[in-house]
Structures are given as C-alpha cells and as structure tokens.
Phi, psi and omega in degrees: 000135190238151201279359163288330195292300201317299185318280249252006169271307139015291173309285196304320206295296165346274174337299203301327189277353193273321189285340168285343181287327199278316149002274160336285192297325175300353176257318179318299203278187153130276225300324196281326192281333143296345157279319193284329189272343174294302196305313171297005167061059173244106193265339171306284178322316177279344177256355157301353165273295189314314198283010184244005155287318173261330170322306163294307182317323167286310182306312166316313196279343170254350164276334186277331182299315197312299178316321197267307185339300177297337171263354152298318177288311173296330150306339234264330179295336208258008177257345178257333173264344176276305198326303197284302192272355202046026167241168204293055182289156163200152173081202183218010174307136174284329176314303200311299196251041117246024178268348266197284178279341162300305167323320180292329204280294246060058180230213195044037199249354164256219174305166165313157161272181160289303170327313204268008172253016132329295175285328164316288168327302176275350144334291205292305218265345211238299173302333209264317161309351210253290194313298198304331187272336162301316191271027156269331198296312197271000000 
C-alpha cells in the first residue's frame, strides 16, 4: 500500500462524509417541510415534499452504504500499514496520516507537494460550503 492510495482513499472518504452530512441536514429541512404542508392542508406541496423526501432518503441511504465501505478500507489501510511497516497510525485526519507515511517514505521534507495543496483546497472548499449553508439557513 503506498501512501497516494491511503491520501486518496482519505480523501474521498472525507468528501463523501461532508456530503452525506449536508445530505442529511437536506432531509431534515424536507421531513419539516412535509409536516408544515401537511398541517396547511396544501396537498400539491406535500406530496412534491414527500416525493423529494424519499428521493433523499435513497441517496442517504446509498451515500452511508458508500461511507461505511470507505471507512472499512480505511481501517483495513491503517491494520496493513501498522502490519507491513510497524508504526502506529491513528485517527483518519489526512495531514496526519500522510505525514506519517512520508516519513516512512522519506519524503515530505520540502515544499507542499500537490496531495497536500489538495487537501488544503478542499478543507478551504468544504469550510467555505459549511459557511453557505449557514447563511443560507438563516
């Protein structure tokens, strides 16, 4: 196992958990919104609510299947890499743990690499999404 595959499983694994999260809240506000169309007796509104409720229900339910695959593969790099190599990973932070397999490479020791302006950018892009969706809320 080499340390781009760990980053880009990592990686994905992130993305996929930001998007099932945001999911989620999009389910939420749905679930409210078929009770608020219920209660006003708007039955066009409730059931274009309902049917967009289960339309989320399925995608949720195929982003946490996705999500646990990925977060099984990520254990299953981080029980092969203590195997093969002997050190100590922890957690699922991506920095971490790829400072972590550079070192073992012997690498990381100059400029940012790319993986690792990657990951900024999506940190910076995942944070900047988070902010939109609060003052959207609001």
């Amino acid at each position: 196992m080499d340390s781009e595959y760990a980053a880009a499983v990592l990686t994905e694994y992130k993305l996929l958990r930001n998007k099932y999260e945001s999911l989620t809240d999009s389910l939420s506000l749905w679930k409210n919104r078929v009770t608020l169309a219920s209660e006003k007796g708007e039955t066009a509104l409730l059931k274009a609510a309902e049917e967009k409720v289960r339309a989320l229900q399925e995608e949720c339910a195929s982003l946490e299947a996705a999500k646990n695959d990925l977060e099984r593969e990520l254990e299953r790099a981080k029980q092969e890499l203590k195997a093969n190599i002997g050190i100590k990973v922890t957690g699922s932070d991506p920095r971490t743990l790829l400072a972590q397999l550079q070192k073992i490479a012997g690498a990381g020791n100059g400029a940012e690499d790319d993986l690792d302006k990657k990951l900024d950018t999506l940190s910076v892009e995942s944070e900047l999404e988070r902010l939109k969706r609060d003052l959207s809320e609001k």
